[in-house]
ZAVORO-862060 format. One record per residue: x, y, z of N, C-alpha, C in turn; residue number from 1. Coordinates in steps of 0.02 Angstrom, whole numbers. Atoms other than C-alpha are relative to their C-alpha. Example, Ala and Ser with C-alpha at 12.3 -4.5 7.8 and 13.67 -1.06 7.14 Angstrom:
2
PT n.east n.north   n.up ca.east ca.north  ca.up c.east c.north   c.up   n
PT     45     -59      0     615     -225    390     45      60      0   1
PT    -42     -59     -3     684      -53    357    -39      55     37   2
//
This chain:
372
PT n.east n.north   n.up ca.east ca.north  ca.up c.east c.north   c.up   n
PT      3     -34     64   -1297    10051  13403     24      72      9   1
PT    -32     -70      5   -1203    10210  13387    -31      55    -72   2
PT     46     -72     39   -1297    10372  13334     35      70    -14   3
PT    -21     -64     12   -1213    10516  13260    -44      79      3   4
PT     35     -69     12   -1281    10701  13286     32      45    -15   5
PT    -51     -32     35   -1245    10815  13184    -53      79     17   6
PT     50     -65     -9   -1294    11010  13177      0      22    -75   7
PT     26     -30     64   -1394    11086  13017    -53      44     26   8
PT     37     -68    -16   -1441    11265  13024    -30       3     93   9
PT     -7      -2    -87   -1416    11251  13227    -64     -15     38  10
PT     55      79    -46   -1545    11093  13257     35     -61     17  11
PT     -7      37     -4   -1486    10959  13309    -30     -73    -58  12
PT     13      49     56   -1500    10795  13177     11     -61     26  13
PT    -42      66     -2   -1461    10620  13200      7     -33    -59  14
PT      3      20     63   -1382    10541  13073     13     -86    -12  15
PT     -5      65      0   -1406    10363  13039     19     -34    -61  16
PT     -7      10     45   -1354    10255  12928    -58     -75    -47  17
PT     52      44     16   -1469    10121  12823    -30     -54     42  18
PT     28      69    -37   -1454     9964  12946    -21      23     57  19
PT     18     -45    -34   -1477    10084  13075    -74      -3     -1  20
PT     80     -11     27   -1644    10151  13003    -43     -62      1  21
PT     54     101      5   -1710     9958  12979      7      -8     46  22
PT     21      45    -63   -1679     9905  13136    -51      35     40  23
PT     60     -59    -54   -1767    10066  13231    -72     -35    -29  24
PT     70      12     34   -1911    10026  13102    -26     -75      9  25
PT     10      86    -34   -1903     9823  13140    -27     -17     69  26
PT      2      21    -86   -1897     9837  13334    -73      55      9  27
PT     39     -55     -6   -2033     9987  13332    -68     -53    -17  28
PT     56      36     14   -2137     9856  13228    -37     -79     45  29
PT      7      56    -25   -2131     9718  13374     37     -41    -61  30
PT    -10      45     45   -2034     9614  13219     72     -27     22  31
PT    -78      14    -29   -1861     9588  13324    -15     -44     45  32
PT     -1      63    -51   -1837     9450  13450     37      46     63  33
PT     40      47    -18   -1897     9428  13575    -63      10    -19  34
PT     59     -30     23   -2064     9423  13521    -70      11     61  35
PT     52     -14    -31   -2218     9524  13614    -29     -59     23  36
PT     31      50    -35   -2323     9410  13727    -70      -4     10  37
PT     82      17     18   -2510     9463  13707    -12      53    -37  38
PT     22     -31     46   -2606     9541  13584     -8      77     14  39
PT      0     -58    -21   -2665     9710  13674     61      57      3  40
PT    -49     -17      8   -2507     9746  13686     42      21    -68  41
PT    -16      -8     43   -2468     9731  13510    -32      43    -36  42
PT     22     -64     34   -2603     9842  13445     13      55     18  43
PT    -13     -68    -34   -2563     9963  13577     59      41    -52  44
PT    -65     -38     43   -2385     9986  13483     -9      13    -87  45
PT     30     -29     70   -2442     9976  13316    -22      55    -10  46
PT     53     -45    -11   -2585    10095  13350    -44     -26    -47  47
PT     69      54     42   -2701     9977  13194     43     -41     -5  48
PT    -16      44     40   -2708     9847  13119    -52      -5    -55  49
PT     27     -26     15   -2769     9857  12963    -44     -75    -36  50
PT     51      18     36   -2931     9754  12880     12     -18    -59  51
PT      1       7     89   -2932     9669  12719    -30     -68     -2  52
PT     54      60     -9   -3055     9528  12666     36     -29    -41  53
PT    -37      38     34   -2907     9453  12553     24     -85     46  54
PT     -8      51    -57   -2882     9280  12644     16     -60    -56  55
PT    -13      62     47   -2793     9174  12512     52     -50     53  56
PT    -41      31    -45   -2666     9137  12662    -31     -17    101  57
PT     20     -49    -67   -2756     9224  12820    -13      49     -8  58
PT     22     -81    -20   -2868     9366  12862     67      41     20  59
PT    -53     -38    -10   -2730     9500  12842     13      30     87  60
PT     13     -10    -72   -2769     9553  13021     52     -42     44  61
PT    -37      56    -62   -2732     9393  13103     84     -17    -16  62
PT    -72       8     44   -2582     9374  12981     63      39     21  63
PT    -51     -48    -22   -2505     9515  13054     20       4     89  64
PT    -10      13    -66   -2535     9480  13227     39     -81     12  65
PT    -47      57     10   -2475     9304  13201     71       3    -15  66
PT    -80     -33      7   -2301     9391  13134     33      25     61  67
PT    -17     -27    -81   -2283     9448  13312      2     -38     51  68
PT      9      18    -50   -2359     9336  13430     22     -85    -30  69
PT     -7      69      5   -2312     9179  13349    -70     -48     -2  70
PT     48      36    -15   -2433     9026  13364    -44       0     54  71
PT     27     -14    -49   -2480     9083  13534    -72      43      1  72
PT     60     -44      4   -2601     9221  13455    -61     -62    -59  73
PT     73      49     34   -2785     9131  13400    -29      58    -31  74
PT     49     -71     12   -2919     9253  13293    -60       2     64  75
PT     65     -11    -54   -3041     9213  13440     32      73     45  76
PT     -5     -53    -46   -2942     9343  13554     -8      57    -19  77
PT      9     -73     14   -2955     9486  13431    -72     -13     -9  78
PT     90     -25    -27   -3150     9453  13418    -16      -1     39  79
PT     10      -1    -71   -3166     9433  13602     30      93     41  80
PT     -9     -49    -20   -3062     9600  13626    -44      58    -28  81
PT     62     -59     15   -3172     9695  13498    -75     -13     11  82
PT     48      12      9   -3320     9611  13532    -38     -19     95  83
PT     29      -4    -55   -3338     9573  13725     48      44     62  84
PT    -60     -42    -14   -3178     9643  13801    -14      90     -8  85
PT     -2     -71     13   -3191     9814  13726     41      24    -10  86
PT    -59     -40      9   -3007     9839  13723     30      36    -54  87
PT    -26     -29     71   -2996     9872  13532    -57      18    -36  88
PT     68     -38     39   -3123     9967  13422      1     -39    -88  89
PT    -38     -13     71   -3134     9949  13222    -36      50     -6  90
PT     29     -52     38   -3149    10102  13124     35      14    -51  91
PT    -44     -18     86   -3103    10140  12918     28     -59      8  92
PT    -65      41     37   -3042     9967  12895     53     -28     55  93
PT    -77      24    -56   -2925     9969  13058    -26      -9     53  94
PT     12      29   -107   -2923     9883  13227     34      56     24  95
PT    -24     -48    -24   -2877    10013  13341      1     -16     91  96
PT    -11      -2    -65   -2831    10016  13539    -79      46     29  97
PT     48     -35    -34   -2993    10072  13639     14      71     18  98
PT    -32     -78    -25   -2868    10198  13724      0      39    -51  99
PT     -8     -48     46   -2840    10282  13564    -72      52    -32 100
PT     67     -46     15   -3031    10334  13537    -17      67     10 101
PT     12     -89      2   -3012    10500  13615     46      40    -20 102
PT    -51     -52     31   -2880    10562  13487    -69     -14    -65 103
PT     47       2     45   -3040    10517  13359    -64      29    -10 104
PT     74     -15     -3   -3184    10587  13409     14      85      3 105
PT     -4     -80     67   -3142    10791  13365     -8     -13    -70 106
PT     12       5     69   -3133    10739  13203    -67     -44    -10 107
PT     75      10      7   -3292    10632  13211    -44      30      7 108
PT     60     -45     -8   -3401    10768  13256     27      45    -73 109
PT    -12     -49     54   -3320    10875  13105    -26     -42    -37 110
PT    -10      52     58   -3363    10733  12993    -90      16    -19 111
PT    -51      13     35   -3387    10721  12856     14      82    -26 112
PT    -41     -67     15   -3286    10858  12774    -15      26    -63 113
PT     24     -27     45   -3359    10866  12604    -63      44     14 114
PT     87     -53     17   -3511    10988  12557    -50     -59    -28 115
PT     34      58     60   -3566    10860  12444    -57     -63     50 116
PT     52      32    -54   -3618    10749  12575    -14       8     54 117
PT     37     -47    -74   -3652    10862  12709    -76      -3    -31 118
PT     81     -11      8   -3799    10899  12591    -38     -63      1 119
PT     33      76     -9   -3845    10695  12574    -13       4     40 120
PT     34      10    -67   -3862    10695  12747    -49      36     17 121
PT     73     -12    -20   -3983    10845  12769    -57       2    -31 122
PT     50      26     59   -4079    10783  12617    -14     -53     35 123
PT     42      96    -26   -4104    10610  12716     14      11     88 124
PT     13     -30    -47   -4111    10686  12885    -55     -78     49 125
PT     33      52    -38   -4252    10563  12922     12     -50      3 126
PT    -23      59     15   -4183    10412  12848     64     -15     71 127
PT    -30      -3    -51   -4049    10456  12966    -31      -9     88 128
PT     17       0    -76   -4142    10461  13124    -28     -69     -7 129
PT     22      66     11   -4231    10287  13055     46     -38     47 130
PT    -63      66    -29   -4072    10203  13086     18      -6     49 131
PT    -32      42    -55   -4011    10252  13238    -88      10     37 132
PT     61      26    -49   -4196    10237  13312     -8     -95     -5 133
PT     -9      88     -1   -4194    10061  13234     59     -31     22 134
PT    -43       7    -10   -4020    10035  13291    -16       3     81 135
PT     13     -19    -76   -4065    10100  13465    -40     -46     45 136
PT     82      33    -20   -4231     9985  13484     43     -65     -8 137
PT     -7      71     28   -4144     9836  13398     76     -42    -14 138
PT    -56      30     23   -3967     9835  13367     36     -46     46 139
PT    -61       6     49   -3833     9769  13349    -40     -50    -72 140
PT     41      28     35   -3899     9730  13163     73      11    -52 141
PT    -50       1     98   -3819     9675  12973    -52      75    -30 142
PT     37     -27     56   -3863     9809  12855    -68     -21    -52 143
PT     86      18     21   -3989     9703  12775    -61       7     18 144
PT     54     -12    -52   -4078     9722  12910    -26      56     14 145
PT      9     -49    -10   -4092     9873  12895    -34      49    -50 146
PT     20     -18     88   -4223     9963  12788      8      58    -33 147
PT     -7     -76     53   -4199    10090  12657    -67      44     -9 148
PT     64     -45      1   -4314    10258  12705     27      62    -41 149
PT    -28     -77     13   -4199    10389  12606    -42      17    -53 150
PT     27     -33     26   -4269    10526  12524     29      15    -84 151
PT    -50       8     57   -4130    10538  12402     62     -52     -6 152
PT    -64      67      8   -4019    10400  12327     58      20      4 153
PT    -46     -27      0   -3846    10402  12360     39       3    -95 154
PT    -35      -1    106   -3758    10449  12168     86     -12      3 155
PT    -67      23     -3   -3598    10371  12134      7     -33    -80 156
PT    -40      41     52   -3509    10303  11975     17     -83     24 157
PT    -32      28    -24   -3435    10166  12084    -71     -58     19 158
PT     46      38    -22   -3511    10006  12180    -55      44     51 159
PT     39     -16    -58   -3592    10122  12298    -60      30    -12 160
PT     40     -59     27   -3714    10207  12183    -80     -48     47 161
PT     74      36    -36   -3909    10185  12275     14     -47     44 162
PT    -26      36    -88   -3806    10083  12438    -27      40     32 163
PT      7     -46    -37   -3920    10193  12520     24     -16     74 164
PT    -31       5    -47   -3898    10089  12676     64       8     30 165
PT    -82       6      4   -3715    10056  12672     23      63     17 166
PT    -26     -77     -2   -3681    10229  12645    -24      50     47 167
PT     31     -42    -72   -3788    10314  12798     42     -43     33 168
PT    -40      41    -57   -3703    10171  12911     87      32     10 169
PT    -61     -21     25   -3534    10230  12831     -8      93     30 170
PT     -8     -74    -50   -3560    10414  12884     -2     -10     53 171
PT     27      -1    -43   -3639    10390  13040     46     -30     42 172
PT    -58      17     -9   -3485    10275  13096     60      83     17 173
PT    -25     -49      0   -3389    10434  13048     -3      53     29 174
PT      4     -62    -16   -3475    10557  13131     -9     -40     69 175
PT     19      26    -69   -3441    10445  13293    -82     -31     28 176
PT     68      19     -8   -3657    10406  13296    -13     -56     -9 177
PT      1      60      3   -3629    10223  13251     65     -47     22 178
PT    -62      50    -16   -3492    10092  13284    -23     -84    -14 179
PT      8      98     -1   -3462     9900  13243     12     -12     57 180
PT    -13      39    -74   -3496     9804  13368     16     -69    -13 181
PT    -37      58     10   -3416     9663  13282    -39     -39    -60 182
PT     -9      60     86   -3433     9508  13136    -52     -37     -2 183
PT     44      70    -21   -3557     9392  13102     39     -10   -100 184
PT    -23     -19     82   -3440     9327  12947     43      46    -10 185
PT     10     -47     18   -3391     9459  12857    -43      57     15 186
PT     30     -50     15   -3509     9545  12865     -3      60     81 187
PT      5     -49    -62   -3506     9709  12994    -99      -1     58 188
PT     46      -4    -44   -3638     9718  13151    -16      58     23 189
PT     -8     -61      5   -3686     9893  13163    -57      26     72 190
PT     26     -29    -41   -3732     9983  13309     -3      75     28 191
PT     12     -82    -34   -3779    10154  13427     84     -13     44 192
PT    -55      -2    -42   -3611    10211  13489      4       3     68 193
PT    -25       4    -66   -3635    10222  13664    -12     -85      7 194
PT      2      79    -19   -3664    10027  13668     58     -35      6 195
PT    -65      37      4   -3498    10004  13610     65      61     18 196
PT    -60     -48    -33   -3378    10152  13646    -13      21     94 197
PT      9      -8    -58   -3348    10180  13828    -20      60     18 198
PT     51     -83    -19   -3472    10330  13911     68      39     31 199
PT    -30     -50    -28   -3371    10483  13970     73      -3    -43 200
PT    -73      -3     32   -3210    10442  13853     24      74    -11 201
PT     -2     -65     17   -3142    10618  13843     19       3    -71 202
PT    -13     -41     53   -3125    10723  13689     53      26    -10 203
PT    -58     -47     11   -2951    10781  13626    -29      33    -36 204
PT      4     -52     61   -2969    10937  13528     55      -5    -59 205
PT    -40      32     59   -2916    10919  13352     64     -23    -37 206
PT    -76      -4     26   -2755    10995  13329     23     -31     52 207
PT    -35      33    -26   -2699    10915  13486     -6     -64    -32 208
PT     18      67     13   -2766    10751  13434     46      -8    -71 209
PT    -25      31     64   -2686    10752  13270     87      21     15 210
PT    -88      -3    -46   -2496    10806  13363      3     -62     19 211
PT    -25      48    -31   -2516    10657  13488    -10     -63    -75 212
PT     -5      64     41   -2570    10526  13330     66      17    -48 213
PT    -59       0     31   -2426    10583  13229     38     -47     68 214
PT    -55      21    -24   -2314    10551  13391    -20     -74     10 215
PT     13      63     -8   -2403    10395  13408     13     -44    -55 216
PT      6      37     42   -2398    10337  13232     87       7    -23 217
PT    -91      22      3   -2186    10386  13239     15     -78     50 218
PT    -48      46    -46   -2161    10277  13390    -14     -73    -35 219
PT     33      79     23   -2271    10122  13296     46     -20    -81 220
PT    -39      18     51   -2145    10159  13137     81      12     43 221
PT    -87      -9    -28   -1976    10207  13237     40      64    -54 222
PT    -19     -58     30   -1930    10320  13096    -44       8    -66 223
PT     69       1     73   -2036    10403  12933     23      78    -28 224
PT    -31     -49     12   -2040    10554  12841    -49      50     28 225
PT     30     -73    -40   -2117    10732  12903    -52       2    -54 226
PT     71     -30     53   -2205    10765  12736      5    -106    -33 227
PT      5      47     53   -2261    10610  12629    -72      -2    -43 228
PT     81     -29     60   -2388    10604  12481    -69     -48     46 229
PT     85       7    -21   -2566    10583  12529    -29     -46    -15 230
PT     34      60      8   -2624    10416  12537    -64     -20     18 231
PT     56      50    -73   -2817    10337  12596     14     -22     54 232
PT    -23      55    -55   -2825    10263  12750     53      61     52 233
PT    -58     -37    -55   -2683    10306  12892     75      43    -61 234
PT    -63     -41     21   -2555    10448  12841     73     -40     -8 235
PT    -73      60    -12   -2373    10373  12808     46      60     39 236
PT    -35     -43     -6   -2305    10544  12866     -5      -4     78 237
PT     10     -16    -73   -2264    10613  13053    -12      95      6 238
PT     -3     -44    -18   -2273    10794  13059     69      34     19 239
PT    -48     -15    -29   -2142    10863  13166     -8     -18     61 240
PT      5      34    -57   -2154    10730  13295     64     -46     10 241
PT    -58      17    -17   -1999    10662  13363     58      44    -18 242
PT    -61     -35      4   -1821    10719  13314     14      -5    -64 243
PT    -38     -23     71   -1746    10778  13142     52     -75     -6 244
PT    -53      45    -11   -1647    10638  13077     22      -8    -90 245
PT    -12      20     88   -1557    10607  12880     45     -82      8 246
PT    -17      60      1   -1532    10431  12841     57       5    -42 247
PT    -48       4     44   -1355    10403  12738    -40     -55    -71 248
PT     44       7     81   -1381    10381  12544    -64      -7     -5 249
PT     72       4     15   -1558    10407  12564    -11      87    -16 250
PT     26     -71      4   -1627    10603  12497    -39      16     59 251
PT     46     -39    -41   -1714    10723  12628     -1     -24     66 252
PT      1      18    -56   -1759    10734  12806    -53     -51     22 253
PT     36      39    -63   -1823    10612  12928    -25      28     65 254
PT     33       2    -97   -1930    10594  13114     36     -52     23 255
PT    -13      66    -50   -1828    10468  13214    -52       5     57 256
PT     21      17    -47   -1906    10424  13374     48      -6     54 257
PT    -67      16    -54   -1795    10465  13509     18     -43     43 258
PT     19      48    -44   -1846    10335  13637     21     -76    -48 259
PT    -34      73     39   -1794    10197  13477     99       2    -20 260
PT    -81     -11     11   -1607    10271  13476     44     -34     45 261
PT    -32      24    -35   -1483    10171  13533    -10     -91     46 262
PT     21      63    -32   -1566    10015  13582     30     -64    -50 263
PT    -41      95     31   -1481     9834  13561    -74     -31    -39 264
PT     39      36     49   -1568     9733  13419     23     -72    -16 265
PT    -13      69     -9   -1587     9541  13404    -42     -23    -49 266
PT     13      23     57   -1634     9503  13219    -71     -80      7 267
PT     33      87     16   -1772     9345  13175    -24      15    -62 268
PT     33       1     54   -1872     9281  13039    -64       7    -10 269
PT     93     -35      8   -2033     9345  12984    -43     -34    -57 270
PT     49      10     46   -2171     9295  12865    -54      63     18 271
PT     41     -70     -4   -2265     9458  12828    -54       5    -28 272
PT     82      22     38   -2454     9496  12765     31      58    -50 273
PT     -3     -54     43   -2440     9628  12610    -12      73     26 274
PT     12     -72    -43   -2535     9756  12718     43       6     78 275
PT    -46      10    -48   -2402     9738  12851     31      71     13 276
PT    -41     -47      3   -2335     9908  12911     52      -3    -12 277
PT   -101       4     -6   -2153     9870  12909     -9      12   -103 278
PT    -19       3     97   -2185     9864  12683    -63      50     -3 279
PT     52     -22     28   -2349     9969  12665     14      45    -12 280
PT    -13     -47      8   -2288    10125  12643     72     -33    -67 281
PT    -58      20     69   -2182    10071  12456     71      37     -1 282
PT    -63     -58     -6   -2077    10230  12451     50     -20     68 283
PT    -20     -11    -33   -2012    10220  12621     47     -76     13 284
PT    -52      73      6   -1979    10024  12599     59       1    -39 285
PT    -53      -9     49   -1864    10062  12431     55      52     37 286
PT    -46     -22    -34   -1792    10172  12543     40     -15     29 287
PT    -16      22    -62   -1754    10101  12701     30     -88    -23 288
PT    -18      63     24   -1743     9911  12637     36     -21    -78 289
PT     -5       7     66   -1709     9942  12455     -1     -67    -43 290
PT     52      47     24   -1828     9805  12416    -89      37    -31 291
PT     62     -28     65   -1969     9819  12276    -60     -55     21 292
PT     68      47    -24   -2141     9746  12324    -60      22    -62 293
PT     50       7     37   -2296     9749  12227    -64     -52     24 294
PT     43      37    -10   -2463     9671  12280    -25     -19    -75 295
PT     20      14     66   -2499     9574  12128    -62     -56    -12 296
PT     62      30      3   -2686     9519  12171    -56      19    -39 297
PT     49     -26     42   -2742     9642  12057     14     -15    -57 298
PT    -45      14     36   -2629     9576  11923    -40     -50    -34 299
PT     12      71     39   -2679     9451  11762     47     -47     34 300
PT    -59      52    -14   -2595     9286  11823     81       6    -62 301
PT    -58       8     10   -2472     9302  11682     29      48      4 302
PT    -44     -30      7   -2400     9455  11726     28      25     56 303
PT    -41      13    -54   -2338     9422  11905     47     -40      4 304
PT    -81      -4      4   -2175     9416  11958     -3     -69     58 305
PT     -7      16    -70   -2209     9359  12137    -33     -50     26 306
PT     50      78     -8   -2375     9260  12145    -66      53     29 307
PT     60     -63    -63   -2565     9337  12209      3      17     37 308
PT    -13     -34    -62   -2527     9372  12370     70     -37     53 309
PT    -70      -8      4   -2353     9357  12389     25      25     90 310
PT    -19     -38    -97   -2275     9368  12595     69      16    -21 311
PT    -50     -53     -9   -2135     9488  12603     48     -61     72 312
PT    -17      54    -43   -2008     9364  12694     67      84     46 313
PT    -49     -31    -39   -1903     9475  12845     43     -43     39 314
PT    -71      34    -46   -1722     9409  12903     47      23     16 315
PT    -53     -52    -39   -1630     9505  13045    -17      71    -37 316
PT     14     -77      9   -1633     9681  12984     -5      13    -99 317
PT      3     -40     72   -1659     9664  12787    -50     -65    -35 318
PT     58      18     60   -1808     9594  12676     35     -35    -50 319
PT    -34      47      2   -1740     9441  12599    -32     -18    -67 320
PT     31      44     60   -1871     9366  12463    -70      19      3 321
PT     84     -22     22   -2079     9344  12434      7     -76     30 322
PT     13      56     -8   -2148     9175  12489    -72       7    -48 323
PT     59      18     52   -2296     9116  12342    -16     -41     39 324
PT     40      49    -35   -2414     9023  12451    -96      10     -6 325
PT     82      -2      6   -2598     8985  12464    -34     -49     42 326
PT      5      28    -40   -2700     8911  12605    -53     -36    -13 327
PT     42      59     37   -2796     8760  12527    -21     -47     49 328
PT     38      42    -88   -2916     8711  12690    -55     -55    -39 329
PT     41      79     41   -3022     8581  12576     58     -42     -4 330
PT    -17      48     13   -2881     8493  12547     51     -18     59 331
PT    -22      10    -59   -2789     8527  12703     90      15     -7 332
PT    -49      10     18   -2640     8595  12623     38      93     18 333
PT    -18     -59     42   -2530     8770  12621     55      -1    -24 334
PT    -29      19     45   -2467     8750  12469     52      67    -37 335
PT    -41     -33      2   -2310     8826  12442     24       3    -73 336
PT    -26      17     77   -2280     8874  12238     40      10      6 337
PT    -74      -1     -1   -2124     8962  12261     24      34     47 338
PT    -53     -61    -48   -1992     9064  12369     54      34    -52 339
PT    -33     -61     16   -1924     9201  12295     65      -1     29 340
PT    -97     -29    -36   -1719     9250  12334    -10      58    -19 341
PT    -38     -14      8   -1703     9403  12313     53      18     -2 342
PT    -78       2    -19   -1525     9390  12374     14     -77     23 343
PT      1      41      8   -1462     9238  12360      0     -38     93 344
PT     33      29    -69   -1519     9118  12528     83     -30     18 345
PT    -41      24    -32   -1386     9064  12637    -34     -75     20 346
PT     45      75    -36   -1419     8880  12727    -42      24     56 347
PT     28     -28    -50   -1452     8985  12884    -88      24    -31 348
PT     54     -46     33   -1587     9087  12784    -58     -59    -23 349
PT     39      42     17   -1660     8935  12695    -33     -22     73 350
PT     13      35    -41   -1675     8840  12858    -54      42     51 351
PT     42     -68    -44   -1766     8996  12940    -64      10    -27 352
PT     53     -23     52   -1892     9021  12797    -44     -80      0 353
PT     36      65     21   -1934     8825  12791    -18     -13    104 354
PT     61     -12    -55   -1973     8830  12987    -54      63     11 355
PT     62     -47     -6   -2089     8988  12978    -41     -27    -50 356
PT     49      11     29   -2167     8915  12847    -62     -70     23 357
PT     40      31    -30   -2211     8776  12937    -37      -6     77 358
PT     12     -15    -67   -2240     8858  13106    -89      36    -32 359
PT     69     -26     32   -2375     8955  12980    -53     -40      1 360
PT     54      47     37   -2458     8791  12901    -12       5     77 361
PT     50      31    -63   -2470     8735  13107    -47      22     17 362
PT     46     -62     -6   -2544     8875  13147    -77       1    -13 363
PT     69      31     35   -2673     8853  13028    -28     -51    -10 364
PT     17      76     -6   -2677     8682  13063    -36     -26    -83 365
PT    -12      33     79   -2625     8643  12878     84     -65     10 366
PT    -94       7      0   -2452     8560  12834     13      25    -87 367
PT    -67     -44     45   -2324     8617  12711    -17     -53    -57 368
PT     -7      48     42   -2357     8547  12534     14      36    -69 369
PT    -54     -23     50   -2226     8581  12380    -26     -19    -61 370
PT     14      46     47   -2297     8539  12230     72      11    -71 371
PT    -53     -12     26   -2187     8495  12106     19      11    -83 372
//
């Protein structure tokens, strides 16, 4: 792949052009052939994976690790790595690399950052020590299990209003003092952090810590933008981590990843989860792919385009269609309503999309059923 550099205001730039940009961002995502060979490995490059209890196809999780490792990856190895292993943590929603814990914990001792519930906490001060003494004596426990001593209710508009539990567990997580120690179900297992984070992990200090996760969260996208709007959850932005780069017919600057420049690329086919990095960031997809997505699970049925939870189909370096599916384990079926074009399917393309779909059903030890 040939990289142009150019000079603006006497920096160096690289200037790429669209298929360019997709492939850095494809091969960055493990989504190029050959594909990764064990899981650890795959979160490592990611840096998460992110949580979602949507499972009309597959726990988004496994969905995404399955986009990588093929049939080879099972969900037993990611509860075995967060759960006896140790190699991966969760925290906010995301699986995370063990290694990565000490770019987290500066900011867990700052936490949390409002006033608002700085004061909840030293209003329930005792309630707080309840938990992790009962946590300490007894855990790893469900929240149910856990009893409500607060002094003051938590106040919310939302589902969380009087969650007194929920919501101490939920700080306390944050301020590094708790950690999941894994699933029973759904439902989270909540414990004293030294049970589950490894003793002596060092401490980055903040501002370093939040330098190296930018450079970490460029190398897991390959390219992104410096500023981007302020989303929940993981940033879509990098800072000024990697190298200046302007994509052709796209507005404004870029972060390439210098270490993704220049590398040979070997296209395959993908079946993607919705929360899939390679599409989660919308803007940067219409950019880079100039493909339109929409999760349309929040959607009345009649006013989707795509279907409830709709897979983002990837082929070689450009975003191809949606697959409408649904994984119907009573009847032993995943039942395929439609496939999306949007660009019209070649035979190659068809023939690519109708084995992932049934490398999927195996997977899930379903088969492929069309209704008609």
């Amino acid at each position: 792949m040939s990289v142009v550099v150019v000079r603006l205001t006497g920096v160096g730039v690289h200037r790429l052009d669209r298929a360019q940009a997709r492939r850095i961002a494809i091969r960055a995502q493990l989504l190029a052939a050959p594909r990764p060979t064990d899981l650890l490995t795959v979160v490592r490059q990611l840096t998460l994976v992110q949580i979602d209890p949507t499972a009309a196809v597959a726990p988004s999780a496994d969905l995404v690790c399955w986009s990588r490792l093929g049939s080879s990856y099972q969900p037993t190895q990611m509860r075995e790595a967060l759960e006896r292993d140790r190699t991966l943590f969760e925290h906010q929603a995301m699986v995370r690399p063990m290694d990565d814990l000490g770019l987290f914990l500066a900011a867990m001792a700052a936490s949390p950052g409002h006033e608002r519930h700085r004061e909840w906490l030293r209003a329930n001060d005792s309630f707080r020590r309840d938990v992790l003494d009962l946590l300490g004596r007894s855990g790893p426990l469900l929240s149910r299990d856990i009893p409500d001593t607060s002094a003051v209710p938590w106040p919310s508009s939302g589902w969380t209003n009087n969650r007194n539990v929920t919501q101490m567990l939920e700080f306390l997580v944050l301020r590094g003092e708790v950690a999941i120690a894994g699933r029973q179900g759904r439902q989270r297992l909540w414990d004293v952090a030294e049970r589950v984070y490894p003793a002596g992990t060092p401490v980055v200090e903040l501002e370093q810590a939040r330098r190296l996760r930018n450079e970490r969260r460029l190398r897991a996208l390959g390219v992104a933008r410096a500023k981007a709007v302020v989303v929940p959850g993981e940033p879509a932005d990098v800072g000024d981590a990697g190298e200046p780069a302007v994509i052709e017919g796209v507005a404004g600057e870029w972060r390439v990843d210098p270490a993704a420049l220049g590398q040979p690329f070997t296209g395959r086919t993908a079946l993607l989860s919705p929360f899939d990095r390679l599409v989660h960031d919308r803007v940067r997809l219409a950019d880079l792919f100039e493909y339109e997505y929409v999760l349309e699970m929040y959607k009345p049925r009649a006013s989707r385009r795509w279907g409830y939870f709709a897979l983002p189909i990837l082929h070689g370096d450009r975003l191809v269609g949606k697959v409408d599916a649904t994984a119907e384990r009573r009847r032993g079926t995943l039942t395929v309503h439609a496939v999306h074009e949007d660009v019209p399917f070649t035979p190659e393309v068809t023939r690519a999309v109708h084995e992932e779909l049934h490398d999927l059903a195996s997977w899930l030890t379903l088969t492929v059923e069309r209704p008609r």
